[in-house]
C-alpha positions in Angstrom: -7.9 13.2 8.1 -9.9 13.7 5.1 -9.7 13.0 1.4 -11.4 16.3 -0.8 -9.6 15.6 -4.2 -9.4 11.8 -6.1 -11.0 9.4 -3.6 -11.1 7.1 -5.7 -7.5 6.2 -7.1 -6.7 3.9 -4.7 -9.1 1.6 -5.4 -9.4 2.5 -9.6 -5.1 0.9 -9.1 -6.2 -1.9 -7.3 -9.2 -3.3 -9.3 -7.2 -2.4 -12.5 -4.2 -4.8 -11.0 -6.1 -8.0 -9.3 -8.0 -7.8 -12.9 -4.6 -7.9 -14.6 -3.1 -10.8 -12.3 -6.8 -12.2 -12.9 -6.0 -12.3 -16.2 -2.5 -13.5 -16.0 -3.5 -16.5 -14.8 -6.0 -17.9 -16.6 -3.4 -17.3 -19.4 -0.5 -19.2 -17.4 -2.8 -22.2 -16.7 -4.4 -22.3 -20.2 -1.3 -22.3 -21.6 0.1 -24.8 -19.2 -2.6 -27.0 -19.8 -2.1 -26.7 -23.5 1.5 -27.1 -23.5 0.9 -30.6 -21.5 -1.2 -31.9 -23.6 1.4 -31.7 -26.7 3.7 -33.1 -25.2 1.6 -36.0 -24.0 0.6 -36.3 -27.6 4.3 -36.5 -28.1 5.4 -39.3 -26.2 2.2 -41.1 -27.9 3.4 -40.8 -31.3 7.0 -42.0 -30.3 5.8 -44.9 -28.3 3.6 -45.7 -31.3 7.0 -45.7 -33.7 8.7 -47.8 -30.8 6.4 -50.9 -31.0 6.1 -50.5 -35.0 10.0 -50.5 -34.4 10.5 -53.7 -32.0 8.2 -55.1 -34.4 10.2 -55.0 -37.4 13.1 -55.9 -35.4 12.4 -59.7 -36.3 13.0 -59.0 -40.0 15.8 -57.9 -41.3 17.9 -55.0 -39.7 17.8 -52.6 -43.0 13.9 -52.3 -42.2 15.4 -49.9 -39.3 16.8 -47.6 -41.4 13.7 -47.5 -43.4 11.6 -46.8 -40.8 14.0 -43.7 -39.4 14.5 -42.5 -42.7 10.7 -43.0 -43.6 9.0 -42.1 -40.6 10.6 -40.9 -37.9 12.7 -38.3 -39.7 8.9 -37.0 -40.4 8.4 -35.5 -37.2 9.0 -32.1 -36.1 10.7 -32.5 -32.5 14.3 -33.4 -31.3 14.7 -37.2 -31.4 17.8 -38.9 -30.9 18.0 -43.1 -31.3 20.8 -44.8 -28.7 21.5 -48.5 -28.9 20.9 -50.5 -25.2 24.1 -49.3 -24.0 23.1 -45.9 -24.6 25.3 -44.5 -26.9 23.8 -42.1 -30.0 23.4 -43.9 -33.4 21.1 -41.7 -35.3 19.2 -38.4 -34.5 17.5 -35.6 -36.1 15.9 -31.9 -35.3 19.0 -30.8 -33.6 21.9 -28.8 -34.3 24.2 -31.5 -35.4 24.4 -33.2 -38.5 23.2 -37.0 -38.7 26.3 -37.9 -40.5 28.8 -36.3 -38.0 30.2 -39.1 -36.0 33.5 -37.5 -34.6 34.3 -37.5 -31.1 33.6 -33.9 -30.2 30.2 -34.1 -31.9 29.3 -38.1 -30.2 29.8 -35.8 -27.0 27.6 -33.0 -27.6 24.6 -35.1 -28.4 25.2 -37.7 -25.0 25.1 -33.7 -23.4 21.5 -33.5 -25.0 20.6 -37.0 -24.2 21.1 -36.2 -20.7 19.5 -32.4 -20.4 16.3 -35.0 -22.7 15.9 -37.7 -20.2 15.7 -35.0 -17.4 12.7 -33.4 -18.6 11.0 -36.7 -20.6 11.8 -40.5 -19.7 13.5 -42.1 -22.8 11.0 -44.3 -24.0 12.8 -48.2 -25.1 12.2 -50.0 -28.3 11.5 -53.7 -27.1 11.6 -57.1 -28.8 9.9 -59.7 -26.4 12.8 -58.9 -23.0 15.1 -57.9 -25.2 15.9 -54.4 -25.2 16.9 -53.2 -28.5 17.0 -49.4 -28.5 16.2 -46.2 -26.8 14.3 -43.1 -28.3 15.1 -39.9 -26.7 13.2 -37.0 -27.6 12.7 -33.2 -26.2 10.2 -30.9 -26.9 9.1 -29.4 -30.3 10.0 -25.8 -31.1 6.2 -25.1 -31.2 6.0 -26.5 -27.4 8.8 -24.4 -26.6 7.2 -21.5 -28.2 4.0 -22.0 -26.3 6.2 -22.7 -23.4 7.2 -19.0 -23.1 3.8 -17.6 -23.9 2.5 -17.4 -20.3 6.3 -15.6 -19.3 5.9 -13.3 -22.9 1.9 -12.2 -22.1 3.2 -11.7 -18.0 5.4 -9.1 -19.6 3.3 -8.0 -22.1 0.2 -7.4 -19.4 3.1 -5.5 -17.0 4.0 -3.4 -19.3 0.6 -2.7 -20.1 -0.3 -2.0 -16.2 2.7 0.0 -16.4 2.2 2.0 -19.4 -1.6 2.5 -17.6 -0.4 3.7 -14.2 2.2 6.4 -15.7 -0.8 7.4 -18.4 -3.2 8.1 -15.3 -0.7 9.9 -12.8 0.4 11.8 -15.8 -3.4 13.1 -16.3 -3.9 13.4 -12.8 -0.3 15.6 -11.9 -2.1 17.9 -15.2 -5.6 17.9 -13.3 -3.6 18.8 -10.2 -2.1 22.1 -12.6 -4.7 22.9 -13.8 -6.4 23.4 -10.1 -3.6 24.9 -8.6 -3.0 27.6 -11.0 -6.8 27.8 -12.0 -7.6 28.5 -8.1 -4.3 30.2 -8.1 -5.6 32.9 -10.9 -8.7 33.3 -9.9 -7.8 33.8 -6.1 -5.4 36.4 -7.7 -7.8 38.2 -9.9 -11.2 38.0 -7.2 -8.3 39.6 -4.5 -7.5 42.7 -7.2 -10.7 44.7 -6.8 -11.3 44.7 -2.9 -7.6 45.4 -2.9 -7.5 48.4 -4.8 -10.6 49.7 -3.4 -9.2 49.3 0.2 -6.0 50.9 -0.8 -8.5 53.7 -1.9 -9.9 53.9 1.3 -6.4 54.2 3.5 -5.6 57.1 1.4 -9.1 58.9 2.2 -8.7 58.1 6.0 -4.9 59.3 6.1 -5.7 63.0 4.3 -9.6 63.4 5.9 -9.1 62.5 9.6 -9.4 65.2 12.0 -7.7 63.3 14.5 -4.8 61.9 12.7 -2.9 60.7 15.8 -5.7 59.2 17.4 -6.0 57.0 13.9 -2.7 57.0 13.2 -1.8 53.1 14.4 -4.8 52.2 13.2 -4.4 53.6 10.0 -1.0 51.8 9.7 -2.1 48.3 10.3 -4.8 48.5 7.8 -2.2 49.6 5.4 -0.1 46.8 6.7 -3.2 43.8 6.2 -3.7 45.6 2.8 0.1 45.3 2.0 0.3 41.7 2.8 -3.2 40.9 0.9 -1.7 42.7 -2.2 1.4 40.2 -1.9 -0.7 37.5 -0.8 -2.1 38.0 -4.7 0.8 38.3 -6.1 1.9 34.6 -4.5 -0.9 34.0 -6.7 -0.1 35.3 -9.8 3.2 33.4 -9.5 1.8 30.2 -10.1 1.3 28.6 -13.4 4.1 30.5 -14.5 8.1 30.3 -14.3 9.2 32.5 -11.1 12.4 34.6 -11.5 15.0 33.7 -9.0 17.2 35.8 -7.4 20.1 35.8 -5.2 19.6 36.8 -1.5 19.5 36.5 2.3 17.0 33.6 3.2 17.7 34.0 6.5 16.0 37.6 6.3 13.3 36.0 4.6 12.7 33.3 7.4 13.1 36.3 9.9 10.2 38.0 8.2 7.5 35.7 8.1 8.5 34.7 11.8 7.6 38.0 12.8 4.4 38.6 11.2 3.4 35.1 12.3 4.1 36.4 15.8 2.2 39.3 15.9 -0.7 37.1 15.0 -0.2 34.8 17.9 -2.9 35.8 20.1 -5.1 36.2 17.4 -4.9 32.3 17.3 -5.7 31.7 21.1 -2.4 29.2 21.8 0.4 29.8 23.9 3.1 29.2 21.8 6.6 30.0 21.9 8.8 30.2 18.7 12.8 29.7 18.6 15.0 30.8 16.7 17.9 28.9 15.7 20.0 29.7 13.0 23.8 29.0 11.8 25.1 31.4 9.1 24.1 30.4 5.7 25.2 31.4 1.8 23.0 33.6 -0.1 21.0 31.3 -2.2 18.8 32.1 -5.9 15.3 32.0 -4.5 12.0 34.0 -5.3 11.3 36.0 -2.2 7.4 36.0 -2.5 7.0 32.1 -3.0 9.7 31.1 -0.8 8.2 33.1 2.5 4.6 31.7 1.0 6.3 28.2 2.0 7.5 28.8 5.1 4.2 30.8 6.3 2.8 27.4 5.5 4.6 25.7 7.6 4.6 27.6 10.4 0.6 27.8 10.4 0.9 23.9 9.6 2.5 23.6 12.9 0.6 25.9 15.1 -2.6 24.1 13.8 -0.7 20.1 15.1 -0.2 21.9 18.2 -2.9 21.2 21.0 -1.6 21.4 24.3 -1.4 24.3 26.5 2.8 25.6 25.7 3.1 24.8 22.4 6.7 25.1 21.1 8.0 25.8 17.4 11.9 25.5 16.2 13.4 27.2 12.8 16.6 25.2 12.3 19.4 26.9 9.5 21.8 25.0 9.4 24.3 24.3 6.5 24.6 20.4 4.7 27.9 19.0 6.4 27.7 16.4 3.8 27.2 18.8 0.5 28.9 22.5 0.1 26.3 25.0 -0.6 23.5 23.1 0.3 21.0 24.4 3.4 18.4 23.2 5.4 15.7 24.8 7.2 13.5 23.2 9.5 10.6 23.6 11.0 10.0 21.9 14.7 6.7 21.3 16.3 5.5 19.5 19.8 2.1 18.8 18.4 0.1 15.9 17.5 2.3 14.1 15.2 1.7 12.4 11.7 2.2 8.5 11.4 4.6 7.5 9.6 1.9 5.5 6.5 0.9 9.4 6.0 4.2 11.1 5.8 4.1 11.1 2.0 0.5 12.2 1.8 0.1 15.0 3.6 1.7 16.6 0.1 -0.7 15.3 -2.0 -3.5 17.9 -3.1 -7.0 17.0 -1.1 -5.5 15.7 1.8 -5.8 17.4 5.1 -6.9 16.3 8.7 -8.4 20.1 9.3 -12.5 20.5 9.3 -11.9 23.1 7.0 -9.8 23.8 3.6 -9.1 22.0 0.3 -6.1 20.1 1.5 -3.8 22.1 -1.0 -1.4 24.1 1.4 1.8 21.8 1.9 1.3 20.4 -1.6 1.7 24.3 -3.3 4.3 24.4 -0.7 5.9 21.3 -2.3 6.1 22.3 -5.8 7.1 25.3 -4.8 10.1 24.4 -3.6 10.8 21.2 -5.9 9.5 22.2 -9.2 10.4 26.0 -9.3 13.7 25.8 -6.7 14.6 22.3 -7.6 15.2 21.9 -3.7 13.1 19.1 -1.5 10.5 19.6 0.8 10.1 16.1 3.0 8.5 15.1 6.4 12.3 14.5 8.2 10.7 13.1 11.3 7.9 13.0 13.4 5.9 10.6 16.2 2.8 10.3 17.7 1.9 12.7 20.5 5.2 14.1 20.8 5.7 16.6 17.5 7.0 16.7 13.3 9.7 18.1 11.5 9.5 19.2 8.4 12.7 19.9 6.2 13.3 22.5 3.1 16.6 21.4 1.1 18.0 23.8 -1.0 21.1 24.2 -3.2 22.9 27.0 -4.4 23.1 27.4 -8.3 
């Protein structure tokens, strides 16, 4: 296989994400780091109030208050103050007012003292053995704040890889239009001139020969070639544009491009034999000329995996058991086989395991079906060395 068209994406996605988790964390750690560091600064302060505090508890107890009031009311994290039995006396920075004693509220702040010592050891207020107090403390809203920095710039960073990834496929689905209807047009318009002309010719040959019956066959299958060029550049034309769909006989259409594939057989140089199998299907709203385009695709898709001696093609019809009005047709092949890390990329434009060709057949072929018949076109199954099938999916309106 072979890439012709964007190379490089795969590896533009995955230097753009290992730079992103790069730099996600280096954030997380920084901020760990940081986050650490105030709360050690923390516990420093409060164990520096603790032994001012067991020192003034030789003189007289109203220095206590003085000191809470004073100075530990100063700073700016949760603190709560529990004597040696540890029940709450006095607290501050949470959601409960210091002078609230009531039962209901006594019980709230033990809940906090517990969720406190979880996360920071209380630190005790000492006098000589004696243990006078505790001083429970949690973390400052400016920790907590830094806490959910690394979790707010790991979304922040995702939703800018995010935001990046649809921005690119977005551009490259548009570069894709652009090539497939600027080939498209072109192909159409260079097609136009030898077309006409030839037509010209035919005309000549079928009113100047003196031997019309001896060029008569001849005569017919030129007209025939130049026929199917002329709608070959219509197919063309098509695209870029919105097709008009009409209601008709699919299986008629299938049964079409079967038989010009067949008369082309030994042009090809393979024996191959292709069956027919079809149950009877609902007239569906398709456009004739792109639809047959896609199944001519197919079928040369197949008769190219093919590389034994009897090569064997099967056109399933068959009818959704499972969803009223819906239809399958599928195309059978006992060639090579496609594994199964490829089944999504043989439809992407550029990829193709032939020596020759842009790559671009199954995925016209694709947005044929899905974009302009809102139907699915999907590898259905396939294995190494024994064959692939390929499934159409589409629904009445």
């Amino acid at each position: 296989m072979k890439w012709i068209i964007y190379p490089h994406k795969t590896a533009f996605k995955g230097g753009l994400f290992i730079f992103a988790l790069i730099m996600i964390m280096l954030m997380f750690f920084y901020v760990k780091n940081m986050v650490s560091d105030l709360r050690k600064d923390s516990r420093e302060v409060l164990e520096m109030y603790a032994n001012i505090y067991a020192k003034i508890g030789s003189e007289e107890l109203s220095e206590f208050s003085f000191l809470f009031d004073e100075i530990i009311q100063k700073t700016n994290f949760p603190l709560i103050v529990t004597d040696n039995n540890g029940e709450p006396d006095i607290w501050q920075g949470i959601n409960i007012p210091p002078n609230d004693k009531s039962e209901k509220s006594l019980e709230k702040v033990r809940s906090l003292i517990r969720k406190m010592d979880k996360e920071s050891e209380p630190i005790p207020v000492m006098y000589g053995d004696m243990v006078l107090q505790y001083l429970h403390y949690g973390d400052s809203q400016l920790i907590k704040s830094l806490g959910m920095l690394p979790y707010i710039q790991i979304l922040g960073v995702g939703l800018f890889i995010m935001i990046g990834f649809i921005g690119y496929n977005n551009i490259r689905r548009s570069e894709q239009r652009f090539i497939w209807v600027g080939m498209a047009k072109e192909t159409a318009h260079q097609l136009g001139t030898p077309i006409s002309s030839l037509m010209g010719w035919v005309e000549i040959l079928e009113n100047s020969a003196d031997d019309k019956e001896k060029y008569k066959k001849t005569i017919i299958e030129v007209e025939n070639d130049v026929k199917r060029l002329d709608k070959i550049a219509n197919r063309f034309s098509f695209i870029g544009s919105p097709p008009e769909l009409k209601e008709g006989d699919i299986t008629e259409s299938v049964r079409e491009v079967i038989s010009y594939i067949r008369r082309r057989l030994p042009q090809v140089g393979k024996d191959v034999q292709i069956i027919e199998k079809f149950e009877e299907i609902p007239h569906l709203y398709f456009n004739k000329g792109l639809f047959e385009w896609v199944v001519e695709n197919l079928l040369k898709n197949s008769l190219d995996a093919i590389n034994r001696e009897k090569g064997r093609i099967i056109i399933y019809l068959s009818n959704d058991e499972k969803k009223k009005g819906r239809v399958f047709i599928d195309v059978k092949d006992n060639g090579k086989g496609i594994h199964k890390k490829h089944w999504k990329e043989i439809f992407k434009p550029g990829y193709t395991t032939k020596k020759r060709g842009w790559g671009l057949g199954l995925s016209l072929a694709k947005r044929i079906i899905e974009d302009y018949h809102k139907g699915a076109l999907f590898v259905k199954e396939s294995k190494l060395g024994e064959g692939t099938t390929i499934r159409v999916a589409l629904s009445a309106k």
